[in-house]
C-alpha positions in Angstrom: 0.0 0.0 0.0 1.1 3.4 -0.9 1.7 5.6 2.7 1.3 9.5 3.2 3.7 10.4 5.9 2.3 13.8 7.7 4.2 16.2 9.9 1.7 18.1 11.9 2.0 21.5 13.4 2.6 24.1 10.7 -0.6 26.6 10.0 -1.1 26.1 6.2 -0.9 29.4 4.4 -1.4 30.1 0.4 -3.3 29.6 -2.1 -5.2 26.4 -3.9 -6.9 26.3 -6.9 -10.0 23.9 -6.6 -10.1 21.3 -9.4 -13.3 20.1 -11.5 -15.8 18.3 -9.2 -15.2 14.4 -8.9 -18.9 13.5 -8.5 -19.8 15.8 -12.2 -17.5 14.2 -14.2 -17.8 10.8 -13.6 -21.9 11.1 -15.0 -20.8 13.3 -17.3 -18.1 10.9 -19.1 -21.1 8.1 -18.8 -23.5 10.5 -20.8 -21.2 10.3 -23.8 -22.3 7.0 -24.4 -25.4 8.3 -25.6 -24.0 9.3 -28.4 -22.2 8.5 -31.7 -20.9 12.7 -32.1 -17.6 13.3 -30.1 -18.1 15.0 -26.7 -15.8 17.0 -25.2 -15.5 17.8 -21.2 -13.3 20.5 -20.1 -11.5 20.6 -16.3 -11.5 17.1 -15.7 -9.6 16.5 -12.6 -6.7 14.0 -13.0 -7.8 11.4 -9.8 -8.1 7.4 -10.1 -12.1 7.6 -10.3 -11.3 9.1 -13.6 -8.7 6.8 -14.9 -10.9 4.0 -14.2 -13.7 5.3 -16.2 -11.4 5.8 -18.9 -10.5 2.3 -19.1 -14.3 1.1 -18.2 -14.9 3.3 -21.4 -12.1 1.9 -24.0 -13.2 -1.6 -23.1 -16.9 -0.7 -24.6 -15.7 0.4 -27.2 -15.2 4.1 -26.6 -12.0 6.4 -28.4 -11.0 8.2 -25.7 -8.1 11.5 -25.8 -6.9 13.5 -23.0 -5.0 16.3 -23.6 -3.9 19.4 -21.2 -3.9 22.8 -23.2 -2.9 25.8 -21.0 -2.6 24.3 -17.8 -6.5 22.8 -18.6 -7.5 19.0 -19.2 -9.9 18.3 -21.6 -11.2 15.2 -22.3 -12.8 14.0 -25.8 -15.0 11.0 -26.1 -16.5 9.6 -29.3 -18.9 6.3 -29.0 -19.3 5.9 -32.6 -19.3 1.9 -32.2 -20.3 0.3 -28.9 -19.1 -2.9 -28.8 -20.2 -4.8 -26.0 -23.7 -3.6 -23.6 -21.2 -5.1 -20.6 -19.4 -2.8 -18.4 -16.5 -4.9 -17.7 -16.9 -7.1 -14.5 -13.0 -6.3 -12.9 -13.0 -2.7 -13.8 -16.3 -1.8 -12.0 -15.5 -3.2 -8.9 -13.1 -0.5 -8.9 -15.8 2.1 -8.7 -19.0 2.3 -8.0 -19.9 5.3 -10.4 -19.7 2.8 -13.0 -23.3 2.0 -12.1 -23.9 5.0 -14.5 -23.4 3.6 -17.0 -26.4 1.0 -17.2 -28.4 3.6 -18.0 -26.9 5.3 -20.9 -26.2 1.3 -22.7 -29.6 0.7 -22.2 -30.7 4.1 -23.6 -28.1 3.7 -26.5 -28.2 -0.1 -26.9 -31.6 -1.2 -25.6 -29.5 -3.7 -23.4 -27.2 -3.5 -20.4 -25.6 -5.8 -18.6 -23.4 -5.1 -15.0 -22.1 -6.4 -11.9 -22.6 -4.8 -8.6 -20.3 -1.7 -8.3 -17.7 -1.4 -5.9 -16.3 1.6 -4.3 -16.1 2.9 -1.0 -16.6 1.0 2.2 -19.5 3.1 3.9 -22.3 0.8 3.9 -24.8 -0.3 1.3 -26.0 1.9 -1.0 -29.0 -0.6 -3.2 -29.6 0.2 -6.7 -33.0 -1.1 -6.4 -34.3 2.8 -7.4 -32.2 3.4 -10.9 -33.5 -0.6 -11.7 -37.2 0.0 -10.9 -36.8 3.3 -12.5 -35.5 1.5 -15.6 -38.8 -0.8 -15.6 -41.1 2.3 -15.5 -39.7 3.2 -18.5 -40.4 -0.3 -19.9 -37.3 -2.1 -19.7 -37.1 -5.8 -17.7 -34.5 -6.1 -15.3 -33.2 -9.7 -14.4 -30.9 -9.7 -11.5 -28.8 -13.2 -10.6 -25.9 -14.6 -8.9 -24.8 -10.7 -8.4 -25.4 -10.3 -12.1 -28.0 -7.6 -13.4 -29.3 -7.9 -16.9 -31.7 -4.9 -18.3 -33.5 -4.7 -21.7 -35.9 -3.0 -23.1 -38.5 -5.1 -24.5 -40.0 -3.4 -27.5 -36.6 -2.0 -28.7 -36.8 1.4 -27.1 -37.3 3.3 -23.6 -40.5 5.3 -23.2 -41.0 8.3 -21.5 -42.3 7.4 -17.8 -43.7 9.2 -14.4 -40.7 7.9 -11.8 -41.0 8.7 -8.4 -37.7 8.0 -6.1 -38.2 7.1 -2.4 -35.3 9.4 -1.4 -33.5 11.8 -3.4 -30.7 9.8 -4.6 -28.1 11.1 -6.8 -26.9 8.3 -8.6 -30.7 7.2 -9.3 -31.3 10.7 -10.7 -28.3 10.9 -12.9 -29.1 7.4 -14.1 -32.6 7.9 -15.2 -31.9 11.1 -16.1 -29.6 10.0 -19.0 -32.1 6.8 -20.1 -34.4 9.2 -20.2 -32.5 11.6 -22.8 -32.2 8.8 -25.3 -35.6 7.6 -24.7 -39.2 8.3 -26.6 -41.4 10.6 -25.0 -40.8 12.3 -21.5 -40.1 11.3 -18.1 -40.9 13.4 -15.2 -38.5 11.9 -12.0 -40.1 13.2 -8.9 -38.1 13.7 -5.5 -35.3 14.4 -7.5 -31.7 15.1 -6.2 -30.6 18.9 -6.5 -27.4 18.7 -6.1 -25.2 20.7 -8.0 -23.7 18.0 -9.6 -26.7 16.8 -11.5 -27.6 20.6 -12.7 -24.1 19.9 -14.3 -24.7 16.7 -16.0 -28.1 18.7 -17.4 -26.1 20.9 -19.2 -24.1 18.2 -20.6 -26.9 16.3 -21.7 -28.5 19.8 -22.9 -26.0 20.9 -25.0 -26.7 16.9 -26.8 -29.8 18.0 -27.7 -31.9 16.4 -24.8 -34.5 18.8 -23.2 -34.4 19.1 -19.6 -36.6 21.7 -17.4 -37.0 21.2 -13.5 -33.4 20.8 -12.0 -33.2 21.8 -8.5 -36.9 21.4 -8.2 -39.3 19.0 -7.1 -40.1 16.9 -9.9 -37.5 17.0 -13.2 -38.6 16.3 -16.8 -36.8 15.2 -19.5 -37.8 15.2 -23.0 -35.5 12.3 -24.9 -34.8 12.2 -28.3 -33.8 9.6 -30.9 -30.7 10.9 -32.1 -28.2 13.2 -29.5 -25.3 15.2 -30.8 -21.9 15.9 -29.7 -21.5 18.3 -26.7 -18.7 21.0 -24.9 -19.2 21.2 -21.5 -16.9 22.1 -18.5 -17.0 20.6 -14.9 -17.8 22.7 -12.1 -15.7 23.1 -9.2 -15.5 20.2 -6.8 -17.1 21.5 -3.4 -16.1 18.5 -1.6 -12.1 19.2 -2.5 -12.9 23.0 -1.6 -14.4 21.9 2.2 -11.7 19.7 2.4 -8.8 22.1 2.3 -10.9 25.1 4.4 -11.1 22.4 6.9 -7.1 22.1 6.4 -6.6 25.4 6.9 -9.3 25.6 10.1 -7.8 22.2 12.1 -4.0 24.0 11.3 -5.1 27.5 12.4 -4.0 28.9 9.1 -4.9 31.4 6.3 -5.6 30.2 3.0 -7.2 31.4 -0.3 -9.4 28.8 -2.7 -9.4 30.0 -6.2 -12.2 28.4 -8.6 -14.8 28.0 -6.1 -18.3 28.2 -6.1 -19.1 29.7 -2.6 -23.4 29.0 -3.3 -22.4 25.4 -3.7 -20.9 25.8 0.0 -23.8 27.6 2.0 -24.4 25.2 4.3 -21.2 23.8 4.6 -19.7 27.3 5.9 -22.3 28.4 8.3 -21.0 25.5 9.9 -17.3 26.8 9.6 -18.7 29.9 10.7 -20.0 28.6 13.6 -17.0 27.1 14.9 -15.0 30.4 14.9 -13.8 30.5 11.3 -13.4 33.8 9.5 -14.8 33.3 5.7 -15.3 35.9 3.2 -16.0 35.4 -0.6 -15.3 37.0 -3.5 -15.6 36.6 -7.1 -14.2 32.6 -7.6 -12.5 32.5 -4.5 -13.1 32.2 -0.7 -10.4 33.6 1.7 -10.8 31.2 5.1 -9.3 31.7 8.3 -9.1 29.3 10.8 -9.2 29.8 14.7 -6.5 29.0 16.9 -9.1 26.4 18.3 -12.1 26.0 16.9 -15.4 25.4 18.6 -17.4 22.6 19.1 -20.7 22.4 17.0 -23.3 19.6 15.9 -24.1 18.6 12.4 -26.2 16.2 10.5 -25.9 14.9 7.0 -28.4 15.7 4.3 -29.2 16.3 0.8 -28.6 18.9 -1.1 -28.5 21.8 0.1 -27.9 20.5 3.5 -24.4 19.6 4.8 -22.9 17.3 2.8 -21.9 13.7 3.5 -18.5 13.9 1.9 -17.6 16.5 4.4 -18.9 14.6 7.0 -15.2 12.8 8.3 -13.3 15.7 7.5 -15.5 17.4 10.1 -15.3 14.5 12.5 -11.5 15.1 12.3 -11.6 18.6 13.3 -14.4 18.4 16.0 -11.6 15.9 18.2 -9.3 19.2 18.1 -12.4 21.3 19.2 -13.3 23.1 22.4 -15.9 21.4 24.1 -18.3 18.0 22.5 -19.4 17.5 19.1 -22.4 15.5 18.0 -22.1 14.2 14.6 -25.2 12.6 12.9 -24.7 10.8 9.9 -28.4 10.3 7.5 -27.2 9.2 4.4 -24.9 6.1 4.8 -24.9 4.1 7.7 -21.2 2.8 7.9 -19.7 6.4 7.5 -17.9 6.2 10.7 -15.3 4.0 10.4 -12.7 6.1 10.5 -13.2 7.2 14.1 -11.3 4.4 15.3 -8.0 5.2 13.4 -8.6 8.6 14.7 -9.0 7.3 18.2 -5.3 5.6 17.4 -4.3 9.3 17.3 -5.9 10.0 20.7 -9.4 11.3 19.8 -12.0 11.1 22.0 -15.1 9.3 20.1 -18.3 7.5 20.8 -20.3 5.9 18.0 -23.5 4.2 18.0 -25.3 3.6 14.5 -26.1 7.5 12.6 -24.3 9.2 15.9 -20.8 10.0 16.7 -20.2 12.0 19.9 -17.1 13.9 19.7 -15.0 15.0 23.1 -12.4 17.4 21.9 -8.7 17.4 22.9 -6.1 19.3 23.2 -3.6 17.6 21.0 -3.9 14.1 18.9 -1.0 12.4 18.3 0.8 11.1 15.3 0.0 7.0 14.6 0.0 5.4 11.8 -3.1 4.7 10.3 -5.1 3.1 7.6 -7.3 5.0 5.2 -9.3 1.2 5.0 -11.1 1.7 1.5 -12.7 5.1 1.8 -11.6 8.0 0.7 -13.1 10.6 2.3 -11.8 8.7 5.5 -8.3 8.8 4.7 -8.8 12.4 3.5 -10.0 12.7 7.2 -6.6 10.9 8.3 -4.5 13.3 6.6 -6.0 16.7 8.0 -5.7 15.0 11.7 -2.5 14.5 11.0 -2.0 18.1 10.2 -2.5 19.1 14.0 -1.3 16.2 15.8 2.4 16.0 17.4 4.8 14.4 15.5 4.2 12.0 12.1 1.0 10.7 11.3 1.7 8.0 8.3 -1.9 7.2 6.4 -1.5 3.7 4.6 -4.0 3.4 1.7 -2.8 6.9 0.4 -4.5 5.6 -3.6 -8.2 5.1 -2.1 -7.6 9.0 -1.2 -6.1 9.4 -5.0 -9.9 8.2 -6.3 -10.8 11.9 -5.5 -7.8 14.2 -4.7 -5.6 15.9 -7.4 -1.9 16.4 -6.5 -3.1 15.8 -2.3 0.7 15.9 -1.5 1.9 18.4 -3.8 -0.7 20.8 -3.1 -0.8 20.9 0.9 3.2 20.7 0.3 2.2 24.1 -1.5 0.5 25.7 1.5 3.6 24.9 3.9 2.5 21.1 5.2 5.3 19.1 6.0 3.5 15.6 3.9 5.4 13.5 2.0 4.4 10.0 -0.2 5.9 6.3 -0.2 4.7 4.4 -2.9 7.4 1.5 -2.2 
């Protein structure tokens, strides 16, 4: 396993420019299967999520370039010939975007065939919504011996009235895209509104797909039989921009994020607020200053546009540094506190039990060594504790945090951290 060794005590001070979101361009690269027109996706961070896809891609079939003009990475994609309707077996168990893709093949091919996704280790997360969401639309869905199989019986989607339980994300983006290659449209009540699916919109906009409603209760989409090409750029990733703010905040430092969306953010800094942090915004960037011990404060997890889930261990690491006790709920996963007993290695003081973490801050964590354990949100967490603790932190598992961190070395090397990287 590849090891992050982290020297804590230095405030981090600087600038970081936030890369494209993650969590938009993985949807985003699945939409271009849609099509047989080359797409083209601008700021397309280079993290493992990303490289898997690509490969996931060239196996069906898909031409795939990447090139980086003025300090930029675009990404073209033409699906002129699908060659397969399997998403290859060893490849998605790498990632559990690659879900996303069932929908598009069975849009584009009128057949799809998968097995489950992997991905991070945070509990179960069914795709019993984007399947029964397929079936509305008329498909048949066979699942066996971890195998899914979906068709469409008469050839074609139709457009369908879909109403999700919850307002999952991936479920949204799934049907979202069936539905732009389907007949008809297909209203998809209890929606997510994440920012990330008003992104993949656009991108299946600008194919020629008509979408109203994002960010609403109920979004409709009006298919068509033959999408075009498309030039779309990836918003900035929020979760990357929370999780250095937090650096700075658990380090008592000054930092500047450049290429952020601050509306994205709202509920996420009212909680950084909260806990003593000075924020302001500008135009693209957010100044943040942290406290030289921030307070402690509750959150719980919700959708869009409540606090975010993929913050949510970042923040457990900085409420153990906190004055005074922390309660943490967690409503969106149920295994999302793993991590709390590598932090404990480091001397935090945590209860869990179930949603709830109860947080007792301290006045200094140690440095342990750790393992980010197949999440990478938790090993991001690892890394910022390790920021504040006394002496070196080393993080084993440092490539589950490279499935959504850019440069994670290089850049908090840039704002003064003393981190460093054994891949041996």
């Amino acid at each position: 396993m590849a090891r992050l060794i982290v020297r804590g005590g230095e405030p981090l001070r600087g600038k970081v420019r936030v890369n494209g979101a993650k969590n938009a361009v993985l949807p985003m690269m699945a939409a271009a299967v849609l099509t047989r027109s080359e797409c083209l996706i601008r700021d397309v961070p280079d993290i493992r999520d990303v490289r898997v896809m690509i490969e996931i891609l060239k196996d069906l079939g898909v031409k795939v370039r990447l090139e980086r003009i003025n300090g930029r990475r675009y990404l073209s994609l033409k699906a002129e010939h699908i060659r397969t309707d399997a998403v290859n077996a060893r490849l998605m168990k790498k990632m559990r975007s690659s879900v996303l893709l069932i929908g598009p093949l069975l849009a584009r091919l009128a057949s799809a065939r998968m097995t489950y996704p992997g991905g991070c280790a945070i509990g179960p997360r069914p795709v019993d919504m984007h399947l029964a969401g397929f079936e509305a639309m008329g498909a048949t869905v066979v699942e066996k011996g971890g195998q899914v199989t979906a068709y469409a019986g008469r050839g074609a989607l139709s457009g369908a009235e879909i109403h999700l339980e919850y307002p999952s994300v991936g479920a949204t983006e799934n049907l979202m895209m069936a539905a732009a290659g389907a007949r008809g449209v297909t209203r998809i009540w209890n929606p997510a509104r994440e920012p990330e699916v008003d992104n993949l919109a656009a991108f299946l906009q600008a194919m020629g797909a008509n979408i109203t409603g994002t960010g609403s209760d109920v979004i409709s989409v009006e298919g068509s039989d033959v999408l075009g090409g498309a030039d779309c750029g990836v918003i900035p990733d929020r979760i990357e921009a929370g999780t250095y703010a937090i650096a700075a905040v658990i380090t008592g430092g000054e930092i500047t994020l450049e290429n952020v969306r601050t509306e994205h953010l709202r509920a996420f800094l009212a909680k950084m607020n909260e806990v003593g942090t000075e924020v302001q915004a500008g135009r693209d960037q957010l100044w943040i200053k942290g406290p030289e011990r921030p307070r402690a404060a509750d959150i719980r997890t919700l959708p869009y546009p409540g606090y975010p889930t993929d913050l949510q261990n970042q923040y457990l690491a900085l409420s153990c540094i906190a004055g005074g006790t922390s309660v943490i709920t967690e409503s969106i996963f149920e295994n999302r506190f793993k991590v709390a007993e590598e932090l404990a290695r480091m001397g935090a003081s945590i209860h869990t039990e179930g949603r709830l973490a109860v947080v007792k801050g301290v006045e200094q964590l140690s440095g342990a060594c750790v393992e980010a354990d197949d999440d990478l949100r938790g090993g991001a967490s690892l890394v910022l504790a390790g920021l504040r603790a006394d002496g070196a932190t080393v993080v084993r598992g440092a490539e589950y945090i490279d499935r959504g961190y850019m440069n994670l070395v290089g850049r908090l090397r840039g704002l003064g951290a003393d981190v460093t990287r054994n891949d041996d």
